[in-house]
TIPA-634260 format. One record per atom (N, C-alpha, C): residue number from 0; atom name; x, y, z. Coordinates in nm, 2 decimals. Layout:
BEGIN
pt seq->NUM atom->CA xx->X yy->Y zz->Z
...
// end
This chain:
BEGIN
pt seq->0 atom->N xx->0.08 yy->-0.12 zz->0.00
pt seq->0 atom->CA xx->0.00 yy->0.00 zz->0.00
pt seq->0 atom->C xx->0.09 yy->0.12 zz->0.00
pt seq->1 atom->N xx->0.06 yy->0.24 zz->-0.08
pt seq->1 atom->CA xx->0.10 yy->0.35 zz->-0.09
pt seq->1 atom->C xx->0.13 yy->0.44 zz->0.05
pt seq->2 atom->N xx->0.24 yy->0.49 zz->0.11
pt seq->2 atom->CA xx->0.24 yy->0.55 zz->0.19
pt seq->2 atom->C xx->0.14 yy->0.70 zz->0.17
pt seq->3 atom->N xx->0.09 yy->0.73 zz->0.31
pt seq->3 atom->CA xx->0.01 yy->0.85 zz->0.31
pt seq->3 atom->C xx->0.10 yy->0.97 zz->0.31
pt seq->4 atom->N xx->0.03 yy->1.12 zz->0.34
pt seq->4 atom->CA xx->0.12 yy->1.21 zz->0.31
pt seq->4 atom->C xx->0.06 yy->1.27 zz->0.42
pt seq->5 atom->N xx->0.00 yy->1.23 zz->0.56
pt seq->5 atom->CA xx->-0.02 yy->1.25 zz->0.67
pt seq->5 atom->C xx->0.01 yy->1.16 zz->0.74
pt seq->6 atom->N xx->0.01 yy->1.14 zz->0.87
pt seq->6 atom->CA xx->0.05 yy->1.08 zz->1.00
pt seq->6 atom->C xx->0.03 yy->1.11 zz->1.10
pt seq->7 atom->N xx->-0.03 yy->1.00 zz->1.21
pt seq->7 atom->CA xx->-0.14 yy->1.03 zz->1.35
pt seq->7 atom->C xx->0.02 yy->1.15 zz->1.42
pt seq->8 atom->N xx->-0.10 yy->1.28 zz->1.48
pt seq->8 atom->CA xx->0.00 yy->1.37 zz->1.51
pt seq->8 atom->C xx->0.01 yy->1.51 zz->1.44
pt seq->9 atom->N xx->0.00 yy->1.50 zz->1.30
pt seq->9 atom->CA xx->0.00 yy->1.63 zz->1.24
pt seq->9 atom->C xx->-0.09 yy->1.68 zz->1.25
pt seq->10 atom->N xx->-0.12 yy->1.84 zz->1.21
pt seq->10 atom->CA xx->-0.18 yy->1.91 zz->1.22
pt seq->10 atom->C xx->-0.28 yy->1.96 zz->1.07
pt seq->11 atom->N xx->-0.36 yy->1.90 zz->1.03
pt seq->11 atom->CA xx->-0.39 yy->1.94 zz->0.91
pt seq->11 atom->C xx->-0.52 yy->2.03 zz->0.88
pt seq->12 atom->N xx->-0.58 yy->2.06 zz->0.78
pt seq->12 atom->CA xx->-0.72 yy->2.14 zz->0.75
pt seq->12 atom->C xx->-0.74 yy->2.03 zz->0.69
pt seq->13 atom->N xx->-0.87 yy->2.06 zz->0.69
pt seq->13 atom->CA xx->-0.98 yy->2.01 zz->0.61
pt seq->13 atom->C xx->-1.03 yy->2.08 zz->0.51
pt seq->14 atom->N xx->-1.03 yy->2.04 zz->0.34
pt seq->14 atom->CA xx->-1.01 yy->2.09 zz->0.19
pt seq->14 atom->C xx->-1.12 yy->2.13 zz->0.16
pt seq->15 atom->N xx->-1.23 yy->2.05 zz->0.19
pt seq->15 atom->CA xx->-1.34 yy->2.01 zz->0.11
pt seq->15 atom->C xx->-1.45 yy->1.97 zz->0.20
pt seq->16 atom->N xx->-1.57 yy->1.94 zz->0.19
pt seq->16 atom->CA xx->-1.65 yy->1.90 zz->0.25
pt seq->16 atom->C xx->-1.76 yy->1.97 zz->0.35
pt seq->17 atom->N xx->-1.86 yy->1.95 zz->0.43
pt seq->17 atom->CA xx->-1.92 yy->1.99 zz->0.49
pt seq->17 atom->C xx->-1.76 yy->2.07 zz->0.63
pt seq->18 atom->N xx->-1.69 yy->1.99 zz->0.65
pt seq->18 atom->CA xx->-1.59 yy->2.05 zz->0.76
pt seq->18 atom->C xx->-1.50 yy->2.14 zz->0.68
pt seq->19 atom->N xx->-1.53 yy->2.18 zz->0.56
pt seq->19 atom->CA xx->-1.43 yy->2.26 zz->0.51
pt seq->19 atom->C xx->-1.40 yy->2.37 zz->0.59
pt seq->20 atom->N xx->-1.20 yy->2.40 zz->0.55
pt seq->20 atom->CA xx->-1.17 yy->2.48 zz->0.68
pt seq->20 atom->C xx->-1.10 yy->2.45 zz->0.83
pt seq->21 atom->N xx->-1.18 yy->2.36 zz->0.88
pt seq->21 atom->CA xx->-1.12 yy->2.36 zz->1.04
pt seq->21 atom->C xx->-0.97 yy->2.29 zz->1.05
pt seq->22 atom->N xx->-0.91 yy->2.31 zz->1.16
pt seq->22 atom->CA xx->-0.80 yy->2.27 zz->1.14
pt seq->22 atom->C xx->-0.83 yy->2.19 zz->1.28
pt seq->23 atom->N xx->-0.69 yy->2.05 zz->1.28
pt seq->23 atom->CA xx->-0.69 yy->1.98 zz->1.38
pt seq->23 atom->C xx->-0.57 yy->1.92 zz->1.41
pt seq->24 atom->N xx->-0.56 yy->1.82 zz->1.45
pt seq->24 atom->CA xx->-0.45 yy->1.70 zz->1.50
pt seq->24 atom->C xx->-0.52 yy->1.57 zz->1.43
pt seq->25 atom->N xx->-0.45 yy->1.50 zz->1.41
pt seq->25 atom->CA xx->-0.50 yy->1.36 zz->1.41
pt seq->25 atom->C xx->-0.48 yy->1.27 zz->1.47
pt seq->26 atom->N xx->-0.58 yy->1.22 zz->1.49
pt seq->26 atom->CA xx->-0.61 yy->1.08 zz->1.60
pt seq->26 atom->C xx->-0.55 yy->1.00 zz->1.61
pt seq->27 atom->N xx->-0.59 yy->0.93 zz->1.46
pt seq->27 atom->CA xx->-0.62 yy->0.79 zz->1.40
pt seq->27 atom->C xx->-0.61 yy->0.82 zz->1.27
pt seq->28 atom->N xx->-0.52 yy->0.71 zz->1.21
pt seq->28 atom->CA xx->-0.54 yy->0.64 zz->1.08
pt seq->28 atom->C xx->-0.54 yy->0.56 zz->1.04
pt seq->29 atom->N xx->-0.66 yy->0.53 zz->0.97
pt seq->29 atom->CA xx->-0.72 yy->0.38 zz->0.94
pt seq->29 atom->C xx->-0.68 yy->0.35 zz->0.82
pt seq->30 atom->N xx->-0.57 yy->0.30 zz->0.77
pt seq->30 atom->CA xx->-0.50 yy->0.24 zz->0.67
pt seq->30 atom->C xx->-0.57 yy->0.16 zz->0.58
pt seq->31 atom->N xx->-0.66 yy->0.08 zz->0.60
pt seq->31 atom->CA xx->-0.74 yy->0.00 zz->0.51
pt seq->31 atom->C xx->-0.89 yy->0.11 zz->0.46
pt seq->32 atom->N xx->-0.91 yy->0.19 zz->0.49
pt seq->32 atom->CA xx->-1.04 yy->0.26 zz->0.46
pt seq->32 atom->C xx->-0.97 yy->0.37 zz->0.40
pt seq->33 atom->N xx->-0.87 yy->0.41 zz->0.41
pt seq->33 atom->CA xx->-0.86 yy->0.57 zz->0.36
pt seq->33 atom->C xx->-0.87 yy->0.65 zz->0.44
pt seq->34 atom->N xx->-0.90 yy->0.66 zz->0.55
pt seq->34 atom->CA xx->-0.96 yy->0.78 zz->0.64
pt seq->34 atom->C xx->-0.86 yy->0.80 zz->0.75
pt seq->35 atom->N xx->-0.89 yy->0.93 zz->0.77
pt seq->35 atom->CA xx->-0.87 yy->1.00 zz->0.89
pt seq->35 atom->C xx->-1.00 yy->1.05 zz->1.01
pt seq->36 atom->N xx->-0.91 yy->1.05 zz->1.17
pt seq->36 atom->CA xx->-1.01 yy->1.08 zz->1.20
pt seq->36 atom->C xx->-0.91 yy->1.17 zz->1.35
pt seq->37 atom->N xx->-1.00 yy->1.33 zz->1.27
pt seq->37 atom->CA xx->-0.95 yy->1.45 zz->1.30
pt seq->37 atom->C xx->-0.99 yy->1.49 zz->1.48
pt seq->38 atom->N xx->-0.93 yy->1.55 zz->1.60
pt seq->38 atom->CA xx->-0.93 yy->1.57 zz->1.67
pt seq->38 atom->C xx->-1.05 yy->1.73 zz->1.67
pt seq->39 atom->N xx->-1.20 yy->1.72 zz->1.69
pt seq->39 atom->CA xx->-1.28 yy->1.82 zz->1.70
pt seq->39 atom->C xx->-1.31 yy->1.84 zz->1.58
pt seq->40 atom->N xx->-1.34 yy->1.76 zz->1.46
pt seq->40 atom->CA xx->-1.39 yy->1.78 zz->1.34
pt seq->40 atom->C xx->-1.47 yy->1.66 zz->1.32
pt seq->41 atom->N xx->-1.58 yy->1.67 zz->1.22
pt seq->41 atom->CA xx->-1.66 yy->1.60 zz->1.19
pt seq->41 atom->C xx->-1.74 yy->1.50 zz->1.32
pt seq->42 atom->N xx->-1.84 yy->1.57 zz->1.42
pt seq->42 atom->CA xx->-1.85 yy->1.53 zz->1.55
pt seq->42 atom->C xx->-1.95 yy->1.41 zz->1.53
pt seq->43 atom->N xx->-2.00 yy->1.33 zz->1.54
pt seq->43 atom->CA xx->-2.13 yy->1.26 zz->1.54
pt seq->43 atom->C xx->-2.16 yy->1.22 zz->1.67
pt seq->44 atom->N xx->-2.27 yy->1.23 zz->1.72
pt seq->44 atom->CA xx->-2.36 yy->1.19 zz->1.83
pt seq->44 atom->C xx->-2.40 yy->1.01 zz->1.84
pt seq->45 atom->N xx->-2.35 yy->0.95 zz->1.93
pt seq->45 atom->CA xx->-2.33 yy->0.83 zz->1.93
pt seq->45 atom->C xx->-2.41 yy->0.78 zz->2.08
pt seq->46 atom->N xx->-2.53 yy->0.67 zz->2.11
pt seq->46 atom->CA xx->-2.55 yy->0.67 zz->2.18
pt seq->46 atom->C xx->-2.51 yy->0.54 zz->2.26
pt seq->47 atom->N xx->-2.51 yy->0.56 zz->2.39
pt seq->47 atom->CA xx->-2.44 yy->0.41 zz->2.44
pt seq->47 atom->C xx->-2.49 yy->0.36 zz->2.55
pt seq->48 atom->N xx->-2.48 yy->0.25 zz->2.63
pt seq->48 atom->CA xx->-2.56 yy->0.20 zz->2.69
pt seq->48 atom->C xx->-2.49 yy->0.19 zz->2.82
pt seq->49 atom->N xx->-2.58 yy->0.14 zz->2.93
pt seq->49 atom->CA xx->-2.52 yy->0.20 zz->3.06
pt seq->49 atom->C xx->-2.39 yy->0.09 zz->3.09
pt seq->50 atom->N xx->-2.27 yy->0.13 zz->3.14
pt seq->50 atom->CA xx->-2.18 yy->0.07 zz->3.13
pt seq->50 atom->C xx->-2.09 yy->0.12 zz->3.28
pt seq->51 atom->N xx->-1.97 yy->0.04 zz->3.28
pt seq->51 atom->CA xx->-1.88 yy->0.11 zz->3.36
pt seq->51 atom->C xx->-1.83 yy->0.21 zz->3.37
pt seq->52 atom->N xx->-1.81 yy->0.22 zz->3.17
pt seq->52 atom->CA xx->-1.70 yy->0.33 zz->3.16
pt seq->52 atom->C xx->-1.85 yy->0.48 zz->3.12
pt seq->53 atom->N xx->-1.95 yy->0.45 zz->3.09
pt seq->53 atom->CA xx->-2.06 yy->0.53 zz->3.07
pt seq->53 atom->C xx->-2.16 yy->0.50 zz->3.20
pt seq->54 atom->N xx->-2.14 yy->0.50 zz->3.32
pt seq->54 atom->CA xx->-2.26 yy->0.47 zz->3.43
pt seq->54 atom->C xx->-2.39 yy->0.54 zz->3.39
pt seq->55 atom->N xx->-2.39 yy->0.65 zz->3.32
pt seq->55 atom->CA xx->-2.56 yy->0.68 zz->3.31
pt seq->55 atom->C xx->-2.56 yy->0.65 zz->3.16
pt seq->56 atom->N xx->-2.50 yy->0.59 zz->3.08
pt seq->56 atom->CA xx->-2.52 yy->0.58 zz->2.93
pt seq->56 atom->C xx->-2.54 yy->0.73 zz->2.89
pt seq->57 atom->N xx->-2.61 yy->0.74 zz->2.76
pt seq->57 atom->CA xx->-2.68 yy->0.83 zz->2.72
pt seq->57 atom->C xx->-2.61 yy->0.87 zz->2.57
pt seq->58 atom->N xx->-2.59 yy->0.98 zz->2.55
pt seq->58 atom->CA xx->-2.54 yy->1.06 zz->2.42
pt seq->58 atom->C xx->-2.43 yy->1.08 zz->2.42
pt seq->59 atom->N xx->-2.34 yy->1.10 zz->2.37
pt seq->59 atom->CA xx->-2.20 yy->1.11 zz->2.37
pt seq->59 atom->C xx->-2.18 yy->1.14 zz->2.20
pt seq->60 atom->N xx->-2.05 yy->1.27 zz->2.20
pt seq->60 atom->CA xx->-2.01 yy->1.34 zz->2.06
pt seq->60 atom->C xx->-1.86 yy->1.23 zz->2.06
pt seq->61 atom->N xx->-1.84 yy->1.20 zz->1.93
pt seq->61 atom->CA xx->-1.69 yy->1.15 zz->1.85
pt seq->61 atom->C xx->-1.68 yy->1.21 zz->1.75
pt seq->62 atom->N xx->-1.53 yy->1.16 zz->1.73
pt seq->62 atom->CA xx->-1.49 yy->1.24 zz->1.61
pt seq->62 atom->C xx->-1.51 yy->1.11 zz->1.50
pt seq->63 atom->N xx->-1.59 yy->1.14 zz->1.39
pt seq->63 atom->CA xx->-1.62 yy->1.05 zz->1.27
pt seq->63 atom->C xx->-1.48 yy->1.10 zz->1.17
pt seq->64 atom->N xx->-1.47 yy->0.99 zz->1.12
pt seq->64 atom->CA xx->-1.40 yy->0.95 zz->1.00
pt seq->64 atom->C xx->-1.35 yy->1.03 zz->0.88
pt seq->65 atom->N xx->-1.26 yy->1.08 zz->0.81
pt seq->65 atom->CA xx->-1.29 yy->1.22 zz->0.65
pt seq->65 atom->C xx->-1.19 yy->1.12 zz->0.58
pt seq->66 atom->N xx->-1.22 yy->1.12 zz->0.47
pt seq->66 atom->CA xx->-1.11 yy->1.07 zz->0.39
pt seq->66 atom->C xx->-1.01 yy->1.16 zz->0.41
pt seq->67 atom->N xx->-0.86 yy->1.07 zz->0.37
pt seq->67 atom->CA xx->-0.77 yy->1.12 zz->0.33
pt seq->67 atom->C xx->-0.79 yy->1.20 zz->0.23
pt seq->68 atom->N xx->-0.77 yy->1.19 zz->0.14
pt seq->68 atom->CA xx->-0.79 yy->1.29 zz->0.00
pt seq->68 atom->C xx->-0.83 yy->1.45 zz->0.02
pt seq->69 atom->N xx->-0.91 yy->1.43 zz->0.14
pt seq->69 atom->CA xx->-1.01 yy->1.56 zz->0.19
pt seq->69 atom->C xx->-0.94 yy->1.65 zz->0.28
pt seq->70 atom->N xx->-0.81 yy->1.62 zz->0.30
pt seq->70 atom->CA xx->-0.74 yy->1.70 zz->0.44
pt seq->70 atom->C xx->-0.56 yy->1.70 zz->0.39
pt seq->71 atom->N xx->-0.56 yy->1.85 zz->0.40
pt seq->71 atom->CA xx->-0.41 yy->1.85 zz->0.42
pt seq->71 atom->C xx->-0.30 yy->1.91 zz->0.48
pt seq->72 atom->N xx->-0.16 yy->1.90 zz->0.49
pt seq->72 atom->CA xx->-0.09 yy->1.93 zz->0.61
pt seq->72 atom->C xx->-0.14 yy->2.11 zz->0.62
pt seq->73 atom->N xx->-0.14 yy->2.14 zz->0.72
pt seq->73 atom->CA xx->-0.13 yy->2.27 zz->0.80
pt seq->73 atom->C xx->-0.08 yy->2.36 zz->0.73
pt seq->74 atom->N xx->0.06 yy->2.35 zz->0.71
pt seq->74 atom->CA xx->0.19 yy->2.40 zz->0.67
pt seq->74 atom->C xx->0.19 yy->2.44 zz->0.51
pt seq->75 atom->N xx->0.12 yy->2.32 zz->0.43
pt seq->75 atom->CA xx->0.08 yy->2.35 zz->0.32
pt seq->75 atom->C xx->0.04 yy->2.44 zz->0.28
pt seq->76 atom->N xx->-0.09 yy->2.40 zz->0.39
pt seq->76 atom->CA xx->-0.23 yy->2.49 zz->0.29
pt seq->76 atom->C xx->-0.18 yy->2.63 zz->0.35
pt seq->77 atom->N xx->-0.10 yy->2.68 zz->0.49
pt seq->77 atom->CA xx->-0.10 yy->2.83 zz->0.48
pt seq->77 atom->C xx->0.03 yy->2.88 zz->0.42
pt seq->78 atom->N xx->0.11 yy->2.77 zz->0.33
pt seq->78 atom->CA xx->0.18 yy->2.85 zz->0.20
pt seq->78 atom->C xx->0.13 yy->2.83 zz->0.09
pt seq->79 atom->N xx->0.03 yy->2.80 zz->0.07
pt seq->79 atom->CA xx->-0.06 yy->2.78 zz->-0.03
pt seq->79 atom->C xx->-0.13 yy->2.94 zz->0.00
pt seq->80 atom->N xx->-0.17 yy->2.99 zz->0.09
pt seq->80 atom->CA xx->-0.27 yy->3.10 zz->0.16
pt seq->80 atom->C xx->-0.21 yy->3.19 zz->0.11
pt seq->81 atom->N xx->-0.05 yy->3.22 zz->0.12
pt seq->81 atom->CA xx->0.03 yy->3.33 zz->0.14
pt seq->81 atom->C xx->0.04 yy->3.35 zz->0.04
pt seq->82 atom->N xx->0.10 yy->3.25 zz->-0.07
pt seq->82 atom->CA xx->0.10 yy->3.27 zz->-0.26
pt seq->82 atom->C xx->0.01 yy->3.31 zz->-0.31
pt seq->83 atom->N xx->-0.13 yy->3.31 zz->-0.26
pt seq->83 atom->CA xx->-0.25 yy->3.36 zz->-0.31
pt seq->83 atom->C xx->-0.27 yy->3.48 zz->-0.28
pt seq->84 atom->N xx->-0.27 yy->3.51 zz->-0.19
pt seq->84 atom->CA xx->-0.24 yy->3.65 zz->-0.13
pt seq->84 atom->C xx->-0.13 yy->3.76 zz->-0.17
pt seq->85 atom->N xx->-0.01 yy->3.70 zz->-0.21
pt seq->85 atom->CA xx->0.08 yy->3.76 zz->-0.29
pt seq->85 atom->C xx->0.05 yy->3.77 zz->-0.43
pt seq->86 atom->N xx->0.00 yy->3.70 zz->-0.49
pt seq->86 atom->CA xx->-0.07 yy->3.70 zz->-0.60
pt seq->86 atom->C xx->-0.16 yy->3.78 zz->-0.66
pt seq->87 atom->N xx->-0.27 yy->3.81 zz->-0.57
pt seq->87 atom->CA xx->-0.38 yy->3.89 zz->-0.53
pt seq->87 atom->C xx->-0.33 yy->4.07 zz->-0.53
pt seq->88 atom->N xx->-0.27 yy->4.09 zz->-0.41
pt seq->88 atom->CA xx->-0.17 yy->4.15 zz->-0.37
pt seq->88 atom->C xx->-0.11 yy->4.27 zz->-0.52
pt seq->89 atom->N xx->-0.07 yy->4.18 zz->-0.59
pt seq->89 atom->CA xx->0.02 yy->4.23 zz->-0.72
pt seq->89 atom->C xx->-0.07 yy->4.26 zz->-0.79
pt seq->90 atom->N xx->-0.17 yy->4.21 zz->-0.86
pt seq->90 atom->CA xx->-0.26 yy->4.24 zz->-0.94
pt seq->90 atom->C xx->-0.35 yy->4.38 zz->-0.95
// end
């Protein structure tokens, strides 16, 4: 399998998508699906049952899954920002 161009740790945005924009950390990378799963992005409401580690059960927010494809390093995208802006800038 192709190495990624992320890794659990970095800091990246999100390109595309309903989460377009936020920035995060990464969790988790799930190597067989494609995905990432971003630290305070893409939240889903998950319910669970009464347990040890949940004594009253109930509702609980996680961080769901983005593809890879859809997120990239930090560092990029704000020299990506600044060339556009310099660009802009001149015109």
């Amino acid at each position: 399998m192709k190495p990624f161009h992320v890794k659990r740790g970095d800091e990246v945005v999100v390109i595309s998508g309903a989460e377009k924009g936020k920035r995060g950390k990464i969790i988790q990378v799930l190597r067989k699906k494609q995905r990432v799963v971003i630290e305070g992005v893409n939240l889903r409401k998950k319910h669970v049952r009464k347990s040890q580690q949940y004594p009253e059960g109930g509702i609980i927010e996680r961080e769901g899954s983005i593809h890879i494809s859809n997120v990239m390093l930090a560092s990029k995208y704000d020299e990506r920002m600044a060339r556009r802006q310099a660009a802009a800038s001149r015109s």
